[in-house]
TIRO-2110 file (N, C-alpha, C; in Angstrom, 1 decimal):
// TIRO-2110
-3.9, -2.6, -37.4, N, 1, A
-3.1, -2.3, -38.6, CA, 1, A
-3.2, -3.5, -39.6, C, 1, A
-3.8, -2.9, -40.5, N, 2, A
-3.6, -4.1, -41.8, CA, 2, A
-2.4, -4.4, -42.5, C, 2, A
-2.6, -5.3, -43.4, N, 3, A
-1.0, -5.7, -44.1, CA, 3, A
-0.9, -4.5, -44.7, C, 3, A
-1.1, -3.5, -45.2, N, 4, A
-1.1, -2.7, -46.2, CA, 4, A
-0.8, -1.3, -45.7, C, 4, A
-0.9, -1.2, -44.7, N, 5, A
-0.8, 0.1, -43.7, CA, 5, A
0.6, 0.8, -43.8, C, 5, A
1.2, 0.0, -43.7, N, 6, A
3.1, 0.2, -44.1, CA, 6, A
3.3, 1.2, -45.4, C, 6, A
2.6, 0.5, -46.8, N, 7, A
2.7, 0.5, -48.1, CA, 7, A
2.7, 2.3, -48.2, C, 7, A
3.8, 2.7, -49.0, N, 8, A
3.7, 3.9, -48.9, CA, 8, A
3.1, 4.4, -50.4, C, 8, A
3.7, 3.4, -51.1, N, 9, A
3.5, 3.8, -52.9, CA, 9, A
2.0, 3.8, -53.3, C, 9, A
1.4, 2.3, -52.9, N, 10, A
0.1, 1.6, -53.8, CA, 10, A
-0.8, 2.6, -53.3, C, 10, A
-1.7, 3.0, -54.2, N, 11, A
-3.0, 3.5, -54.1, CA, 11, A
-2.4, 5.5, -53.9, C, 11, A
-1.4, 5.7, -54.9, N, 12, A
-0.9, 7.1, -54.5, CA, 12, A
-0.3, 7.2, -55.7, C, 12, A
-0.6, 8.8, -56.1, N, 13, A
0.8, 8.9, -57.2, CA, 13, A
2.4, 9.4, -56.6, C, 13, A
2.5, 8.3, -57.4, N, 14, A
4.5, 7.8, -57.0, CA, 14, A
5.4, 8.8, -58.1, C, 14, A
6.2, 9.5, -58.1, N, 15, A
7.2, 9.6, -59.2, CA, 15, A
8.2, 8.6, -59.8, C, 15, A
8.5, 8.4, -60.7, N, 16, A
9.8, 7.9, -61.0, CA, 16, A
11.2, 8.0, -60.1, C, 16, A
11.8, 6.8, -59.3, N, 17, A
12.6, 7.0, -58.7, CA, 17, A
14.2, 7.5, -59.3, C, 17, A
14.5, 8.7, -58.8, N, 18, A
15.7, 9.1, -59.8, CA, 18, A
17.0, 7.8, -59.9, C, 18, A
17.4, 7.5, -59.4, N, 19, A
17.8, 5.9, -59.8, CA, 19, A
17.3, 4.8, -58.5, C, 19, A
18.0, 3.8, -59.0, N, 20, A
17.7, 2.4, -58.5, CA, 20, A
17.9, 2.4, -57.1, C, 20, A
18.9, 2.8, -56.7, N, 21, A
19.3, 3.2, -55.2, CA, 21, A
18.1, 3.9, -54.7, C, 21, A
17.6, 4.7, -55.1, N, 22, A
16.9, 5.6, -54.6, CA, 22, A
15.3, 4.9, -54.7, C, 22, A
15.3, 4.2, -55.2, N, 23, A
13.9, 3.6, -55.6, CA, 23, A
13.7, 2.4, -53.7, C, 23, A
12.3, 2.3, -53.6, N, 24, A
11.8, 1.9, -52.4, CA, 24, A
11.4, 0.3, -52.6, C, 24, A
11.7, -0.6, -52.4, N, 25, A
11.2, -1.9, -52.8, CA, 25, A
10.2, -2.0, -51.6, C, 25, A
8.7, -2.5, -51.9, N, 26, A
8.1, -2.4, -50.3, CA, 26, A
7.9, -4.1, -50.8, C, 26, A
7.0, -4.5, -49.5, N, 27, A
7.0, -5.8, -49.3, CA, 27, A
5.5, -5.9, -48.7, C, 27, A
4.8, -7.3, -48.4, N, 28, A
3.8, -7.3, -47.6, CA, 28, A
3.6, -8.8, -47.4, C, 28, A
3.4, -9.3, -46.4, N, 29, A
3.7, -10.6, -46.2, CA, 29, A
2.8, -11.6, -46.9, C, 29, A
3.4, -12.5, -47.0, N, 30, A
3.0, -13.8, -47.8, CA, 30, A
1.4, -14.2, -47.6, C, 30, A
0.4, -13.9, -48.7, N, 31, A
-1.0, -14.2, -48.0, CA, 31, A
-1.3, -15.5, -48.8, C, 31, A
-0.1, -16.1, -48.8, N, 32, A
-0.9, -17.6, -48.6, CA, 32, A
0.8, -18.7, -48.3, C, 32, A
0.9, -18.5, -46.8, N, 33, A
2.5, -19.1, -46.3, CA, 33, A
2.3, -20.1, -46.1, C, 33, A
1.5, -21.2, -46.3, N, 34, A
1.5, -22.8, -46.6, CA, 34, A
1.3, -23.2, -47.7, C, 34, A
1.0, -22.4, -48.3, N, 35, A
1.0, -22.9, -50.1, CA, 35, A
2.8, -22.6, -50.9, C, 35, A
2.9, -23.5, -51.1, N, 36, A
4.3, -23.3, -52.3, CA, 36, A
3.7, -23.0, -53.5, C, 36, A
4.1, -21.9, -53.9, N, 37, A
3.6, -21.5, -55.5, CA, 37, A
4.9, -20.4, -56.0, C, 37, A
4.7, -20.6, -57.3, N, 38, A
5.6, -19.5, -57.9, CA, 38, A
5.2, -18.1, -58.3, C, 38, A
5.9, -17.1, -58.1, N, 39, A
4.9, -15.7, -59.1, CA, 39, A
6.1, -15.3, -60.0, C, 39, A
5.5, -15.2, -61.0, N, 40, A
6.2, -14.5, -62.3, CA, 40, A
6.4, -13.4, -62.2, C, 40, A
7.1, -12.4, -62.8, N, 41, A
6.5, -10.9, -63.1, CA, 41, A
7.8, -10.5, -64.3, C, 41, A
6.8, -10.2, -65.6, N, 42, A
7.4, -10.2, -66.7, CA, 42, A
7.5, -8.4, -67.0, C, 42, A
8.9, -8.1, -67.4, N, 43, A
8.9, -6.9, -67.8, CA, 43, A
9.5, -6.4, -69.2, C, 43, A
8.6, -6.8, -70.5, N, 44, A
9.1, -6.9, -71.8, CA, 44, A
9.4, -5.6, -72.4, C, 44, A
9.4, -4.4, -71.9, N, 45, A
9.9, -2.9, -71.4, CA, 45, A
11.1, -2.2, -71.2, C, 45, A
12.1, -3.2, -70.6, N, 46, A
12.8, -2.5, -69.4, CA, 46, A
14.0, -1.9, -70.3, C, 46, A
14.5, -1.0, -69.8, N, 47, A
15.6, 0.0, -70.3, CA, 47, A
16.7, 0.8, -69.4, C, 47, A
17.2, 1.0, -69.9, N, 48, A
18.8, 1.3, -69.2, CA, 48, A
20.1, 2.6, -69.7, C, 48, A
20.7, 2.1, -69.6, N, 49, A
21.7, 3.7, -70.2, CA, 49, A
23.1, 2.4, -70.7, C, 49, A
23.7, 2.6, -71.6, N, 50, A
25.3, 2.0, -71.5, CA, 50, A
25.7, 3.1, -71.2, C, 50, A
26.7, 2.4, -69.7, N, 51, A
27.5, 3.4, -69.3, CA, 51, A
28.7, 4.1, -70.2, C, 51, A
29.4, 3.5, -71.0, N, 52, A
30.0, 3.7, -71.7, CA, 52, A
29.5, 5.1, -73.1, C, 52, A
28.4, 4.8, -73.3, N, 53, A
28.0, 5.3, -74.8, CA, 53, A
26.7, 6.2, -74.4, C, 53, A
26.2, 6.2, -73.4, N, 54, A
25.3, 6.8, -73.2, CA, 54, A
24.1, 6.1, -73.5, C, 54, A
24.0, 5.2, -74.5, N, 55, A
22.8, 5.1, -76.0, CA, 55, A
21.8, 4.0, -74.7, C, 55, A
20.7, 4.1, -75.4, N, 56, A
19.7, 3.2, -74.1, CA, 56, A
20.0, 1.5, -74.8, C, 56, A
19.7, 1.1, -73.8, N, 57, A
19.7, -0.4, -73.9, CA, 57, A
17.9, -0.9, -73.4, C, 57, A
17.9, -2.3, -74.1, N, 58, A
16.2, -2.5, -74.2, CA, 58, A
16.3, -4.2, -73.4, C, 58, A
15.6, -4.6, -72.5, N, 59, A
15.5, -6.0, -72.4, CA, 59, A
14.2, -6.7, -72.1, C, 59, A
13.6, -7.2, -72.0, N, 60, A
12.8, -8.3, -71.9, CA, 60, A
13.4, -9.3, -70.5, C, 60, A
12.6, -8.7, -69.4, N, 61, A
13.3, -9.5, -68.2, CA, 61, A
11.7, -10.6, -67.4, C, 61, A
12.1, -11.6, -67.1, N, 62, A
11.2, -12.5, -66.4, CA, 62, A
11.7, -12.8, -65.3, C, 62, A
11.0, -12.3, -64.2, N, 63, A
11.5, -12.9, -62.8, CA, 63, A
10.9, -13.5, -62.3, C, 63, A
11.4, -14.8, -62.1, N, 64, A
9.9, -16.0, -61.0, CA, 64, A
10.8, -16.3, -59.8, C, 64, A
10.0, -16.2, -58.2, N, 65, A
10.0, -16.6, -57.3, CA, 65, A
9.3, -17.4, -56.6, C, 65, A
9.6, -18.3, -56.0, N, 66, A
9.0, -19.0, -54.5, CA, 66, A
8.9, -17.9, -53.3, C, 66, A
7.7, -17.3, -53.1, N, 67, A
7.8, -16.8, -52.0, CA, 67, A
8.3, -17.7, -50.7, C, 67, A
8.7, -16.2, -49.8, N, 68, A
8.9, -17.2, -48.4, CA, 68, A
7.6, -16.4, -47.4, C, 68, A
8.1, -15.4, -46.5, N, 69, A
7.4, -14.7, -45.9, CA, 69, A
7.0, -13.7, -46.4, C, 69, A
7.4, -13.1, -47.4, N, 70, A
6.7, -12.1, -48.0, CA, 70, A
6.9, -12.2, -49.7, C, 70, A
6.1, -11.2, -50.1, N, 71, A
6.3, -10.9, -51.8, CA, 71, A
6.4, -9.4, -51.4, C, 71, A
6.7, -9.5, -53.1, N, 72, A
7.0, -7.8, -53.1, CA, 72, A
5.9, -7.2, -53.8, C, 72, A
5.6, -6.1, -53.2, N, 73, A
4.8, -5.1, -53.7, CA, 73, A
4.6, -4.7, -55.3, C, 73, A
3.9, -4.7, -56.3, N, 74, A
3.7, -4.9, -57.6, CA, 74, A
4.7, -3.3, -58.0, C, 74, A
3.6, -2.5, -57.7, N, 75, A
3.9, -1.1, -57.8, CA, 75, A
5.3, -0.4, -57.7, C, 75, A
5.6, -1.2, -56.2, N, 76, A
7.0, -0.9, -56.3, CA, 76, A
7.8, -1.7, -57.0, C, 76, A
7.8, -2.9, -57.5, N, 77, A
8.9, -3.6, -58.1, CA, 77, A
8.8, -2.3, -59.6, C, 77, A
7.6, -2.2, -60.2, N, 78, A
7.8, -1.5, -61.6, CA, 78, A
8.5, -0.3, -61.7, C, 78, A
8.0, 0.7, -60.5, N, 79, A
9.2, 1.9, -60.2, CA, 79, A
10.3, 1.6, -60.3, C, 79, A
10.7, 0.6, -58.8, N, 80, A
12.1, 0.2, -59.0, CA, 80, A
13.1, 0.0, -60.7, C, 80, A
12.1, -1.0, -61.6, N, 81, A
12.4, -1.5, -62.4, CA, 81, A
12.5, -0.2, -63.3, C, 81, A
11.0, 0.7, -63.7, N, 82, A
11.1, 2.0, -64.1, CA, 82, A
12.8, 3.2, -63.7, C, 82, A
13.4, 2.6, -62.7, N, 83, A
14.5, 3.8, -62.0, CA, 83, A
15.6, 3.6, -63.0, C, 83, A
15.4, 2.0, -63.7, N, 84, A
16.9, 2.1, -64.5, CA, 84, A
17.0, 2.7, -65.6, C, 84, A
15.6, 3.2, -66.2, N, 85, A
15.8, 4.2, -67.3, CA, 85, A
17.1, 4.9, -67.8, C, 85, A
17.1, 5.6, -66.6, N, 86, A
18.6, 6.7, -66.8, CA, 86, A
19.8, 6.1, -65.9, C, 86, A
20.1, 4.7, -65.1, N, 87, A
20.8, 4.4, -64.8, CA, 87, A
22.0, 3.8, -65.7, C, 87, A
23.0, 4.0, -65.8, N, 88, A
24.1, 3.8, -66.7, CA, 88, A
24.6, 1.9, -66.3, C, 88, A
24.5, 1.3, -66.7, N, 89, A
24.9, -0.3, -66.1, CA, 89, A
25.2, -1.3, -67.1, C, 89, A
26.2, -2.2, -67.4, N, 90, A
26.1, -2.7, -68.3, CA, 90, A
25.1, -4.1, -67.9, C, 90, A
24.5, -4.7, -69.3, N, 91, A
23.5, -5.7, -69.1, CA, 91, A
23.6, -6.9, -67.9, C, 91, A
25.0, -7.2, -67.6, N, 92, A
24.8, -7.7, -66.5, CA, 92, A
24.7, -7.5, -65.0, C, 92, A
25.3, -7.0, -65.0, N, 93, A
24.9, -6.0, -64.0, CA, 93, A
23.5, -5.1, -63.4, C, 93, A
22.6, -4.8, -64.7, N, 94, A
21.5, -4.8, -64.1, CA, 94, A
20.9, -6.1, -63.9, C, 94, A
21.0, -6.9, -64.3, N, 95, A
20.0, -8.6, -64.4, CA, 95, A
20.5, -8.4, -62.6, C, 95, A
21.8, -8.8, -62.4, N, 96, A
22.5, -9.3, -61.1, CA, 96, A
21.8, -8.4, -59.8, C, 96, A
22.0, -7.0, -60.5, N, 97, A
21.4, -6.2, -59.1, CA, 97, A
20.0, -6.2, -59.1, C, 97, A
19.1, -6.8, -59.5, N, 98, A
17.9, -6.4, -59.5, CA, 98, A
17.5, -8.0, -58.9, C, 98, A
18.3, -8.8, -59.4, N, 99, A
18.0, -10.2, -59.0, CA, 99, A
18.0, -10.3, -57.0, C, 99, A
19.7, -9.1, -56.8, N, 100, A
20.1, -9.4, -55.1, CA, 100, A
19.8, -8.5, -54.5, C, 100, A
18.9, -7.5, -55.1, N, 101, A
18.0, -6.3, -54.5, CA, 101, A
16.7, -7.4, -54.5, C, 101, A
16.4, -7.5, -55.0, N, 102, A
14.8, -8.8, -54.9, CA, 102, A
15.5, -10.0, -53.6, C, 102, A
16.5, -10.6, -53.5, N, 103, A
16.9, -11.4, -52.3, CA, 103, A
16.8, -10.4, -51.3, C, 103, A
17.4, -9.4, -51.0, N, 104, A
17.6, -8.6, -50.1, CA, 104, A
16.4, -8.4, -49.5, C, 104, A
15.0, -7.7, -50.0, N, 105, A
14.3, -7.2, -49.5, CA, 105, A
13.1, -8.5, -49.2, C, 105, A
12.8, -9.6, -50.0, N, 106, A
11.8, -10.3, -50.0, CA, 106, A
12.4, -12.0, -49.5, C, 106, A
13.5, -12.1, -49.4, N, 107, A
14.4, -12.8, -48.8, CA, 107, A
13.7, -14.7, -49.4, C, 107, A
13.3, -14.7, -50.9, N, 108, A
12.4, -15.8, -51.5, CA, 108, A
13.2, -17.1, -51.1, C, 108, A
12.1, -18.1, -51.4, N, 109, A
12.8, -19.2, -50.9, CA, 109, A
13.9, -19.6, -51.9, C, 109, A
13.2, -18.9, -53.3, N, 110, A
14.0, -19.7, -54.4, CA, 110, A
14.1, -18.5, -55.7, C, 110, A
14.6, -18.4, -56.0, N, 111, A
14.9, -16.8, -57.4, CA, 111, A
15.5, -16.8, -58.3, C, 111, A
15.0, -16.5, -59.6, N, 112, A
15.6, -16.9, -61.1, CA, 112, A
15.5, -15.6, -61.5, C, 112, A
15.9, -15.3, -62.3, N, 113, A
15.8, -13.7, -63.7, CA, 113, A
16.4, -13.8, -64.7, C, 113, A
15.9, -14.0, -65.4, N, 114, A
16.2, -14.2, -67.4, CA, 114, A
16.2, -12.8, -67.9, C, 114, A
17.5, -12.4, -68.2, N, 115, A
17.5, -11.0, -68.6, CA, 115, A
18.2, -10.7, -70.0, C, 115, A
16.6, -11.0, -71.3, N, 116, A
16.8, -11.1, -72.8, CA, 116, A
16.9, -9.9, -73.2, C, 116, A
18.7, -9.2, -73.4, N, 117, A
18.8, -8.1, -74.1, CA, 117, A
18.8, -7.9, -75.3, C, 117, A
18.2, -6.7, -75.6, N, 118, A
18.0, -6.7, -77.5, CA, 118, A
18.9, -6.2, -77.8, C, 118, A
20.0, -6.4, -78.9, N, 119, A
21.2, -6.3, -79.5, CA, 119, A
21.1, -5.0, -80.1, C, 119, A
22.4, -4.6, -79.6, N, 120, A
23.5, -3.1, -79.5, CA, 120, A
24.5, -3.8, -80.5, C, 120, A
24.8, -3.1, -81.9, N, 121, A
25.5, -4.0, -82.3, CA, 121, A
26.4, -5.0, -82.7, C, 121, A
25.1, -5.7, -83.2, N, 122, A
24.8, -6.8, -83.5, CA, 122, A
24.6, -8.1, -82.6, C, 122, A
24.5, -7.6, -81.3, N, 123, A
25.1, -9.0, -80.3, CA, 123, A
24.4, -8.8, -79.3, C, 123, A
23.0, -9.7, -79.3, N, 124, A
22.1, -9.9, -78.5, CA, 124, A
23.3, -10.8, -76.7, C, 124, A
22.6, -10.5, -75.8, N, 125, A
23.0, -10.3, -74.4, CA, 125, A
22.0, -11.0, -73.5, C, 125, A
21.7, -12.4, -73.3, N, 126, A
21.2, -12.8, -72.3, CA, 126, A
21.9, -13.1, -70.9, C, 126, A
21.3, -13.0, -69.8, N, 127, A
22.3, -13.1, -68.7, CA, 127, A
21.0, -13.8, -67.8, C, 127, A
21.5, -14.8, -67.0, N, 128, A
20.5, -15.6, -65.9, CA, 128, A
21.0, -15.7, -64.6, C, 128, A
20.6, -15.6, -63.8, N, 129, A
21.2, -15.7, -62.3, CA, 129, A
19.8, -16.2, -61.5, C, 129, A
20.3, -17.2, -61.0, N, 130, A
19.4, -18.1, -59.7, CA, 130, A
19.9, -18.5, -58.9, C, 130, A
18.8, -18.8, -57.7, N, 131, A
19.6, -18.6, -56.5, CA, 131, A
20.1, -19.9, -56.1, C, 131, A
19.5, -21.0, -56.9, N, 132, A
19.6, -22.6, -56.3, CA, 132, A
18.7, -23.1, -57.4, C, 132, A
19.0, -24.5, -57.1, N, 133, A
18.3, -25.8, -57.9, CA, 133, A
16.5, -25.6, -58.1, C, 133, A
16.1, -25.3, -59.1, N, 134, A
14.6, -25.1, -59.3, CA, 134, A
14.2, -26.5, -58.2, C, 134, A
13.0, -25.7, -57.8, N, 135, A
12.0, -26.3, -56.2, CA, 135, A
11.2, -27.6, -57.4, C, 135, A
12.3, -28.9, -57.5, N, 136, A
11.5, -30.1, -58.3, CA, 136, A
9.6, -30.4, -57.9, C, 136, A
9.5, -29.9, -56.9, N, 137, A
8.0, -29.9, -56.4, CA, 137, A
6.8, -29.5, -57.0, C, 137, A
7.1, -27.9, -58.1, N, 138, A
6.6, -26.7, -58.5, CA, 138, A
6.4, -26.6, -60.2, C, 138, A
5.9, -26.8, -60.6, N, 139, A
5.5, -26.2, -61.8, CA, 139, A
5.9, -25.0, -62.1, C, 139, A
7.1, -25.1, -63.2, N, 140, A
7.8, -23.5, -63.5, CA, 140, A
7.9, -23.9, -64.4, C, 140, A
7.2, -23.0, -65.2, N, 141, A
7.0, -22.0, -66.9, CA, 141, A
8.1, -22.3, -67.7, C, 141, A
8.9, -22.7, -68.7, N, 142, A
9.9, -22.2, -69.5, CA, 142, A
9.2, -20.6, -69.6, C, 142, A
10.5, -19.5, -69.7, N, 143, A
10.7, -18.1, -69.5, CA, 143, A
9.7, -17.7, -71.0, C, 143, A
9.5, -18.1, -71.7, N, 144, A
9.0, -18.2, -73.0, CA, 144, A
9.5, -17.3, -73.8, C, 144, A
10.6, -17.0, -73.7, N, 145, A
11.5, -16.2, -74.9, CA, 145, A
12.2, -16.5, -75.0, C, 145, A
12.1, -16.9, -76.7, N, 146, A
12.7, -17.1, -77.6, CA, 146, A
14.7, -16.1, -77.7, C, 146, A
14.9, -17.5, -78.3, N, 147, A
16.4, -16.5, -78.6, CA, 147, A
16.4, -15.8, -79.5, C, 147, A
17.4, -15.3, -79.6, N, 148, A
17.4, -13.6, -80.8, CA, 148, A
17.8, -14.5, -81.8, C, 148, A
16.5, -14.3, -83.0, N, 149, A
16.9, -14.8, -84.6, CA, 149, A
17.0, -13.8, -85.5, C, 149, A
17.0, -12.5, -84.9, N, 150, A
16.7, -11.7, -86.2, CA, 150, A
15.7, -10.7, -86.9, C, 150, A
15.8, -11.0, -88.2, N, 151, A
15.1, -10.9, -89.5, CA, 151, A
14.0, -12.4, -89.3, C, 151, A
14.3, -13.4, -89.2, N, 152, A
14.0, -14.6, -90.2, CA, 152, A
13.4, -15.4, -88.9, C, 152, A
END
């Protein structure tokens, strides 16, 4: 059995998961578990419902981890991330669950998420959640977005 044999999504057509709950986070173990390194995975895309108003909401989210024993599956994180389309959540709340749905299944040594929402009137919404003191050891990126200026 190879690492991949599990994998139910990659190399298949997937649907869009009808929400986040319902979405499959898969995993496949760490193929390089004595190397400390970080993986990014930027989603300048992501969208959502306000529960309240219905109207979509837009963010720009960056998630970097220290793997431990495993990472998570590409395919599936984008579905997953793809399921909040029609999920109703306000912006912190998705940053928060997506951040303890990513601890849950991939269990990282170390996890950040910068989640830059684009302003619903007038009032841009950033939210951050990490799990601990950045790994002083590791070379990590500033998130490279910019705060909301505007016009100008």
């Amino acid at each position: 059995m190879t690492e991949t044999n599990s994998l139910t999504q990659l190399g298949s057509a997937t649907t869009l998961p009808e929400s986040p709950a319902a979405a499959v986070l898969e995993r496949v173990p760490n193929p390089q578990p004595d190397a400390r390194y970080v993986v990014r995975f930027t989603c300048p895309e992501f969208t959502s419902i306000c529960p309240v108003t219905g109207q979509p909401d837009f963010a720009h989210l960056v998630i970097d981890y220290l793997p431990g024993e495993y990472i998570v599956e590409s395919k599936s994180l984008k579905l997953y991330l793809g399921a909040f389309r029609n999920h109703g959540a306000f912006h912190e709340d998705c940053t928060v669950s997506i951040a303890r749905r990513l601890e849950a299944e991939i269990a990282p040594s170390w996890l950040r998420i910068g989640g830059y929402w684009y302003p619903r009137g007038g009032m841009p919404i950033d939210v951050f959640y990490q799990t601990g003191p950045a790994p002083e050891d590791l070379w990590i990126p500033d998130q490279g977005v910019p705060s909301y200026r505007g016009r100008g």
